[in-house]
C-alpha positions in Angstrom: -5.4 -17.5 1.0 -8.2 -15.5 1.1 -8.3 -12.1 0.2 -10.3 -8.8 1.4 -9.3 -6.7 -1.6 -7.2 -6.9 -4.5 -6.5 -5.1 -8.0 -3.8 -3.1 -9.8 -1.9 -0.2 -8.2 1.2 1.8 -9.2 4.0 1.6 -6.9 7.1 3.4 -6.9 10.3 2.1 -7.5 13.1 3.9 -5.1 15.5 1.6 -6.8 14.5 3.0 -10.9 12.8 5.8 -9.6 9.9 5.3 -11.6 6.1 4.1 -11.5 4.8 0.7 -12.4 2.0 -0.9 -12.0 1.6 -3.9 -10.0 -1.1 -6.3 -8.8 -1.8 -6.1 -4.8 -3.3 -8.4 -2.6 -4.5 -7.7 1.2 -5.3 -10.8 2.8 -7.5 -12.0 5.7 -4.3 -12.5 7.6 -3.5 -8.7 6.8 -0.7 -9.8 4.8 -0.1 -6.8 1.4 1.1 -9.3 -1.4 2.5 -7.2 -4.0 3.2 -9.1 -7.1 3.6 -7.9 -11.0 0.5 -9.4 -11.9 -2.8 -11.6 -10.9 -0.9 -14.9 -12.3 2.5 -14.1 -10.4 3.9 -15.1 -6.9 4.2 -12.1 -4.7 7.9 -9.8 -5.2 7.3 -8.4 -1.7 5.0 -9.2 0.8 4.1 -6.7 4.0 2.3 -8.2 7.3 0.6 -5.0 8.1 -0.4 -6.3 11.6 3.8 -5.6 12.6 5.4 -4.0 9.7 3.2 -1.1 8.7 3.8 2.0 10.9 1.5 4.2 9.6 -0.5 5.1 6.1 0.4 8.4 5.0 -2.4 10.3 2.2 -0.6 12.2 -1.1 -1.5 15.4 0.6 0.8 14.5 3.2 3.7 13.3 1.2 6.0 16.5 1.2 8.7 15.2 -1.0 6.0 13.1 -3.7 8.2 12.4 -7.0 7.2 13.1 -10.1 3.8 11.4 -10.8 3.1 9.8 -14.3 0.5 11.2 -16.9 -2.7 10.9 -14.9 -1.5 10.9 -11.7 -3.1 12.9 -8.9 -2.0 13.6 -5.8 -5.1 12.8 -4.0 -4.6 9.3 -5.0 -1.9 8.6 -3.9 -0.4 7.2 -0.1 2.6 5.4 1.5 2.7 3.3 3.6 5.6 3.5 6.2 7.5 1.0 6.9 10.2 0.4 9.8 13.6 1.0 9.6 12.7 4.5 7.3 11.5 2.1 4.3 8.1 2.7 2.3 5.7 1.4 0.0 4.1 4.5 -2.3 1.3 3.8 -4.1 -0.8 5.4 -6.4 -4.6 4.6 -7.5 -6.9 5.4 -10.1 -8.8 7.5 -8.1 -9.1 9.2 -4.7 -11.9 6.8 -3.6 -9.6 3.8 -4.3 -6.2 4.9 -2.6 -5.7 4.5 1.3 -9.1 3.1 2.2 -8.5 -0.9 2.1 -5.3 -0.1 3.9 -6.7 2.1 6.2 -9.4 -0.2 7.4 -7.1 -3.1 7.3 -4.8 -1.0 9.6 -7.3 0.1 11.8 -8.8 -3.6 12.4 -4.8 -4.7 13.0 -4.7 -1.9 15.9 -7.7 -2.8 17.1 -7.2 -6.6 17.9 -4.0 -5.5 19.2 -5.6 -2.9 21.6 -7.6 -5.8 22.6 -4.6 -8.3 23.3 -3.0 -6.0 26.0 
C-alpha cells in the first residue's frame, strides 16, 4: 500500500461524543485508512474517490462540539460523507488540517472530470 501522507489526528466519536486521537492513512489509491495507531489494521476505511462528498473547514462547521484543551477551530474539518454521515477531524495546527485531503480530493475530481 503506498501511502501519500500519514500521521496522528483527532477524530470525533458521534457514538462517545468525545475526541481521540487516531493514526490516518491516505493512500495512492485515495483510500483514508483510519486506524488507532501506526501498528493497527484500519477501524474504518474511506475511498475518497466515491465516498467523500465534500471537505468542510472548522470555520464552516456551524454546530463544532466541544473541542479538547488545545483545540482550535482553524484546525479542524469534516469530511462529508453520504447518507448525512461524517468524519471530523482535528489537527495540530491550521497548516496540517484539510490540505492532504483537499488535494487528494481535488486530484479524485479531476481524473473523474477526465473520465466523462
Amino acid at each position: 500500500m503506498l501511502q501519500i501522507h500519514h500521521g496522528f489526528l483527532t477524530q470525533f466519536s458521534t457514538l462517545f461524543k468525545q475526541w481521540k486521537e487516531r493514526y490516518l492513512v491516505l493512500t495512492v489509491e485515495g483510500s483514508l485508512r483510519v486506524c488507532r495507531d501506526a501498528e493497527s489494521p484500519p477501524d474504518q476505511v474511506v475511498a475518497l474517490q466515491w465516498n467523500c462528498e465534500a471537505i468542510v473547514e472548522g470555520r464552516e462547521i456551524l454546530d463544532l462540539p466541544r473541542l479538547p484543551p488545545g483545540g482550535r477551530r482553524d484546525c479542524c474539518f469534516a469530511l462529508i460523507l453520504p447518507q448525512e454521515k461524517f468524519l471530523l477531524l482535528l489537527a495540530d495546527s491550521p497548516e496540517d488540517s484539510a490540505d492532504a485531503f483537499k488535494t487528494s480530493l481535488f486530484k479524485k475530481k479531476s481524473k473523474s472530470n477526465k473520465s466523462m
